[in-house]
N, C-alpha and C positions, 0 to 999 in steps of 0.2 A: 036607758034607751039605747037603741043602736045607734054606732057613728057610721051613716050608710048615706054617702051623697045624694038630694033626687035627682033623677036623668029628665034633666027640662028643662028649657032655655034659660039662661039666670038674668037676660038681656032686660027685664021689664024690672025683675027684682033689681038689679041694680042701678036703674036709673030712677028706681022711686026710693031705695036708698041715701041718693047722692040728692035727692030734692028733699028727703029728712032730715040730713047733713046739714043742709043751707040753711032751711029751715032753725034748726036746732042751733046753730053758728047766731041766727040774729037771733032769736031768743037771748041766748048766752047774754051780744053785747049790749041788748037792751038791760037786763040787767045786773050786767056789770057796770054800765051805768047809771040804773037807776040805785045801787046800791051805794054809789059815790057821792048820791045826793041826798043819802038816807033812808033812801026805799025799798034797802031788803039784800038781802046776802047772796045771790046769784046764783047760790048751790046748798048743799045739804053741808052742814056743819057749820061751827062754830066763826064767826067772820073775825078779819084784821083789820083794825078801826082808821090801820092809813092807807091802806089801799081799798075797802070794801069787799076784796073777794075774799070768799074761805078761805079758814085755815085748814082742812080737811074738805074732801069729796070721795064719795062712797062710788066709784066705779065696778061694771062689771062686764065680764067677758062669755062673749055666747059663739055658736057658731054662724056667721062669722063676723064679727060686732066688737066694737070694743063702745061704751055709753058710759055716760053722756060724751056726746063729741059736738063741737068742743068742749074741753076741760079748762077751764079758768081757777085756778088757787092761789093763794099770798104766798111770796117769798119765804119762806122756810117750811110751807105748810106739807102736807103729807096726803095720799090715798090710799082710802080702804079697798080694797083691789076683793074680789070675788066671784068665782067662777061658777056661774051660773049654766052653764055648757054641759056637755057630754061627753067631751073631753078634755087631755092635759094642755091649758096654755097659760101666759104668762105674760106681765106689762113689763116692756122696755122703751125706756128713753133714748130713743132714736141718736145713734154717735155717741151716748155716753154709758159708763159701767155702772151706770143706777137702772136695779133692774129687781123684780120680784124670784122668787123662786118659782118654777115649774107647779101649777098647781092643779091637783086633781078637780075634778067634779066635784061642786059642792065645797071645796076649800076658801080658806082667804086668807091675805095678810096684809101688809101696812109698807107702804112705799114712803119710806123717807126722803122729801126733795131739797133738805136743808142744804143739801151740795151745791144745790145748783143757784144760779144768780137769775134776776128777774128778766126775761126773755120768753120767745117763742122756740117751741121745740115740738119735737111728735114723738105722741106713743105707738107702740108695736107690738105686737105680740110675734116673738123669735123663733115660733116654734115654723121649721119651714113649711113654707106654702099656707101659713097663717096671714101672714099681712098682705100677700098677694091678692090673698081673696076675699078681703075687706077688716081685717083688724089693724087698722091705723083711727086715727084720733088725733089733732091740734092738742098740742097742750102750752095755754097761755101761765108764764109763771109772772105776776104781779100784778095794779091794773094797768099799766101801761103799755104790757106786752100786746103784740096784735098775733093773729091766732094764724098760723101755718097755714098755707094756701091747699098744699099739697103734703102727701104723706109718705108711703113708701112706694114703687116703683111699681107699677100693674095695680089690678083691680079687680074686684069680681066680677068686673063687665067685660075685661079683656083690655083696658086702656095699658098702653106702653108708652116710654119716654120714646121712642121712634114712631111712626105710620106702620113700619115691618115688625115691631114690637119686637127690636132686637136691643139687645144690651151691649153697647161696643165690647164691653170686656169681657161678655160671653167665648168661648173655645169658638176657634175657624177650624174647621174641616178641609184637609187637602184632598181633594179625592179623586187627586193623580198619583197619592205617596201608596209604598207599599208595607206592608206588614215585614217585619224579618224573616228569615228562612224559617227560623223555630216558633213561628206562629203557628198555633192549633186550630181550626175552626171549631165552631159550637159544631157538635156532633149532630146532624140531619138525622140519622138511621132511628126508627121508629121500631121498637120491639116489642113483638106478637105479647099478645095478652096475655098476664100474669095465667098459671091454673087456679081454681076456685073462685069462689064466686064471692067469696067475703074480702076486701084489703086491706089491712089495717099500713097506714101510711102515717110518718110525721113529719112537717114542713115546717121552715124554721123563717121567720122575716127579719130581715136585719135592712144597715145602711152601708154598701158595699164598695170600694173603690174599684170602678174598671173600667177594661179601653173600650171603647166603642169606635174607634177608628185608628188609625196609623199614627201615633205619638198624640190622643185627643183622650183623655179619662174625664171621668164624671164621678160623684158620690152618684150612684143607683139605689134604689130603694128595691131589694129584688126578695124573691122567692129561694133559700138554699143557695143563695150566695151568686146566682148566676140569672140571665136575660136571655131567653124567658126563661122562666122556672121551670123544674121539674114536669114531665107529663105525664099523665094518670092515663093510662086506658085499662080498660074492662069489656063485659057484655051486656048487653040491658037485662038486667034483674040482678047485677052484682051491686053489693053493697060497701059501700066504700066509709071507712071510718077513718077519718082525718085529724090528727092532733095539730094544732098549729100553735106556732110558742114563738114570741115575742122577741127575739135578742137584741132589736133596736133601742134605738132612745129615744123612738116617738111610736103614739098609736100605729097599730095597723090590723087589718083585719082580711076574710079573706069570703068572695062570692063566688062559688061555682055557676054557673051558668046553667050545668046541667043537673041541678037539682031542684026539687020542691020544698025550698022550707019555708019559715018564717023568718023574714031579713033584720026584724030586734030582735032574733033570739042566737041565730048560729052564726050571721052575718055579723054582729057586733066588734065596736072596736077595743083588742085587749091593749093594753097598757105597758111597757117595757117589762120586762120579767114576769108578765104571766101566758096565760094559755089555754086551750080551750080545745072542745071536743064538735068537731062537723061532722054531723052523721048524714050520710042521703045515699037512696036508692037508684041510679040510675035506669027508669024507667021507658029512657026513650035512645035511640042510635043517633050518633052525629058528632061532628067534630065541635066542640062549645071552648069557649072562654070560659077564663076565672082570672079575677083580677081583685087588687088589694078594693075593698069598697068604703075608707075612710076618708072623711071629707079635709080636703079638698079633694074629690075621686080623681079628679080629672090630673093633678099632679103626683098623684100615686101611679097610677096609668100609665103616663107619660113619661114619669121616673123609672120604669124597670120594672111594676108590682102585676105581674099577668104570665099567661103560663096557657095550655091545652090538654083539654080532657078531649078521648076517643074512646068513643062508645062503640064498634063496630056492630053495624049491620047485621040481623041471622043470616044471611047467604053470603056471607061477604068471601070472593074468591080466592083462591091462593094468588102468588105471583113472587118473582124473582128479587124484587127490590120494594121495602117499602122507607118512606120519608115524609118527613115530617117541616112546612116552612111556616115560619108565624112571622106574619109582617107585622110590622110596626114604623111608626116614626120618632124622628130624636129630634129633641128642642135642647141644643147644649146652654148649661150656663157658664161660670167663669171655668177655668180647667182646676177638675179636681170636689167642683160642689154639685149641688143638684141642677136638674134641668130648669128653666126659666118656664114658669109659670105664665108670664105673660105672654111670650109665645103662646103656647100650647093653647090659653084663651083667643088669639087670633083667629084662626090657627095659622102659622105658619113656622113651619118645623123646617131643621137643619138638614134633615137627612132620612130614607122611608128605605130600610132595609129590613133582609128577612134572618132571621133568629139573632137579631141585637146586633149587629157588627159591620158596618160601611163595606158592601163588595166583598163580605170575606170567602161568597165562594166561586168567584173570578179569581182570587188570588189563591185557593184551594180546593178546584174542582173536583164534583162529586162523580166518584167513576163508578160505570156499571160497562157492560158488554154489549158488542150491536144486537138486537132481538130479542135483546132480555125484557121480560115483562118489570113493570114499573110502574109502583104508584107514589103519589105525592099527596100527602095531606096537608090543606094550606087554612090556616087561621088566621082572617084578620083582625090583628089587635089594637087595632089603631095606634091611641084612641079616636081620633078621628078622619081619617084617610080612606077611601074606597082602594079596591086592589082591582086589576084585572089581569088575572094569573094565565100566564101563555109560555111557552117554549118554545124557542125557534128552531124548527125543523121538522115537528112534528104533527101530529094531529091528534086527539083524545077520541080515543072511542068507546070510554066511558066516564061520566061523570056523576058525582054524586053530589049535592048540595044541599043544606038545610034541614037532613033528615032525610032524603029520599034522592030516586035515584031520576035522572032527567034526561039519561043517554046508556046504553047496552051495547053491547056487540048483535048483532040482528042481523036478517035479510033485506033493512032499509037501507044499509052500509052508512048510516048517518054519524059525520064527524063532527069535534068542536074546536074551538079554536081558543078559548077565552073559559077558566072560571072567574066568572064578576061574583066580587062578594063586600057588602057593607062593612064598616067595621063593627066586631063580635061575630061576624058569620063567620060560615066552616065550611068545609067539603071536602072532594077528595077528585083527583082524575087520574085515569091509567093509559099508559101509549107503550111502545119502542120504539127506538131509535133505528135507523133504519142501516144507517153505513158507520164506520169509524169517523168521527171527528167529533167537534164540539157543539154544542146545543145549549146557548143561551136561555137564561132563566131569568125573566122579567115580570115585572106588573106594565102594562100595553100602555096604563097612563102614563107617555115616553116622558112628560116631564119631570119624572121621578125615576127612571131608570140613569140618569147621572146624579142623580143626587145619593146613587149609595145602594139602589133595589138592583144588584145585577151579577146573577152569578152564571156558575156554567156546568151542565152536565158531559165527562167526558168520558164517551164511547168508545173503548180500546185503547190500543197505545199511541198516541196523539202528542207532537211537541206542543207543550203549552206553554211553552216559556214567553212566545207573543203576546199574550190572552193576558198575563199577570200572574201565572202559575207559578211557583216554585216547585 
């Protein structure tokens, strides 16, 4: 089956998870008491006649579930560990190096706890953004041990050790620091449509080390090694044929937005060292998202795994300048790992920049000439942040959004000011700048323009060295 997140609140699923939990918790100490008094072995296997709980339990791992929870067994006893799931996870004893191996779909094997002394401890599954989103488990070792209150840190409801669901040892963002001289930005420039109508492309997923701010890296989970990934455009009616190949160490899979397929069959999650073939016809125009769609989606997303397909329009006009800005937000975790999952369940993210990188182009403005015609195609990739895309100085007089066009150049002389777009929406606007100097490039929701959304388009020869330029 596909590993393809659903898009739907998980708020109900996991509060009637956490009342199965409790549920399942007094079961357990019922009868792990009643088994003290002779009345039965409290779990599946074999019992130890001085404590009454198994010596063995048959555990197993689903998306996203670790069962029975709690887990109650005798002092030296073992679990049958079994992955009942859709994809690779695996049971870890929480702070210690007793742990199963990585296991496929359909796999199992045998968790020796003879290491461990009779205590309370919790299971996990280590695969990231696994125990975030609900694979944790109590695990009582003896009958006297009492069962973990709490497991790993977030939740599939979005709970965090803070109200802001922040991790103290998460990365801080300075963003007053600036990049070095020899910093590069991600490249803006949006280049005209391959010729032919067929493209055969190959895209590679990996887990990638990079900065996402001024001395702040993260492991990413990205597309070809970079945030956002690669961009695909074409025409409507070209056929775009996508190999996608695995180089990480965890699932990942990959959803166009702008195609029609079936989401268990091209959308599935392959497995570290494999790979797969995405076929789809681009039958509609519009600037769409694609993002990794393996569960936990929401920490694939969030992690770096998203990108932009451009379908262009049939009339779509020439012009002097065309760009490309895909917002998004960053939820850092410690420096150097992946983003914090808990955040991102809030939501409340570090930092809401466009093409992955805090301000990088205030610190590396994008230059064209006064009058030069200009367009901007802007994606927002959340994953869950709205944009309201505006330049300061200008006006748009034309806009394109959602597939169609909602402003022209005409004899109404009608301008805009603002493209508002949800996150996964797209569009595109076209203006010039009117004199030399600089033109600020924002989302209007100002609360997020210091948090990292804020660049600069510069018109002619302009000292930028105020502004943050090098």
């Amino acid at each position: 089956m596909a590993e393809i997140a659903p898009r739907q609140d998980r708020n109900m699923a996991g509060m009637f998870a956490s009342m199965v939990a409790v549920a399942a918790f007094i079961v357990a100490v019922v009868a792990v008491v009643a088994a003290g008094r002779g009345g039965g072995s409290g779990g599946s296997g074999s019992t130890s006649g001085d404590s009454g709980a198994p010596s063995s339990v048959h555990v197993t791992l689903s998306e996203f579930a670790i069962k029975p929870s709690p887990v109650a067994v005798a002092v030296g006893g073992k679990l049958h560990v079994e992955n009942t799931g859709t994809t690779v996870h695996n049971v870890t004893v929480k702070d210690t190096t007793v742990k199963t191996p990585d296991l496929k779909p359909g796999a199992s094997a045998e968790l020796d706890l003879s290491s461990l002394k009779a205590g309370s401890y919790t299971l996990v599954c280590s695969i990231p953004g696994h125990a975030e989103s609900g694979m944790t488990a109590p695990l009582a070792i003896g009958s006297s041990a009492a069962a973990p209150a709490a497991a790993a840190s977030g939740s599939a409801t979005g709970a965090s050790p803070a109200a802001s669901g922040a991790n103290p040892n998460d990365a801080k963002i300075d963003f007053s620091a600036s990049p070095p001289p020899e910093f590069k930005a991600y490249d803006p420039t949006l280049q005209p449509a391959p010729g032919g109508t067929v493209h055969d492309v190959e895209i590679h997923a990996s887990e990638t080390e990079l900065e996402i701010a001024p001395g702040v890296k993260q492991q990413m989970w990205t597309f070809d090694g970079k945030v956002p990934g690669p961009t695909f455009r074409g025409k409507v009616g070209d056929l775009f044929n996508v190999k996608l190949v695995n180089d990480g160490k965890i699932g990942h899979s990959i959803d166009f937005h702008a195609s029609k397929v079936a989401w268990n069959v091209q959308m599935r999650t392959i497995q570290p060292g494999e790979s797969l073939m995405y076929q789809f016809r681009a039958d509609y125009a519009g600037a769409w998202m694609y993002h990794c769609g393996t569960n936990p989606t929401l920490h694939h997303i969030g992690n770096g795994m998203y990108g932009a397909v451009i379908i262009d329009p049939p009339d779509l006009a020439p012009v002097d300048h065309e760009y490309l800005l895909v917002q998004s937000e960053i939820y850092t975790g410690p420096q150097g790992e992946p983003g914090d999952l808990a955040k991102m369940s809030v939501p409340v993210w570090d930092a809401v920049v466009f093409n992955g990188y805090v301000n990088q182009y205030k610190h590396k403005p994008i230059r064209v000439e006064p009058n030069q015609r200009v367009r901007v195609w802007v994606v927002d990739d959340g994953p869950s942040e709205n944009s309201a895309f505006h330049i300061v100085g200008t006006v748009f007089d034309t806009v394109f959004k959602e597939g169609t066009y909602s402003l022209r150049p005409d004899a109404r002389k009608g301008g805009s000011q603002v493209l508002d777009l949800q996150p996964a929406q797209g569009g595109f606007v076209e203006f010039t700048l009117a004199e030399v100097g600089l033109y600020p490039i924002v989302t209007h929701k100002f609360s997020n323009v210091p948090k990292g959304a804020l660049g600069l388009f510069q018109a002619g020869e302009v000292d930028t060295s105020g502004a943050g330029g090098h």
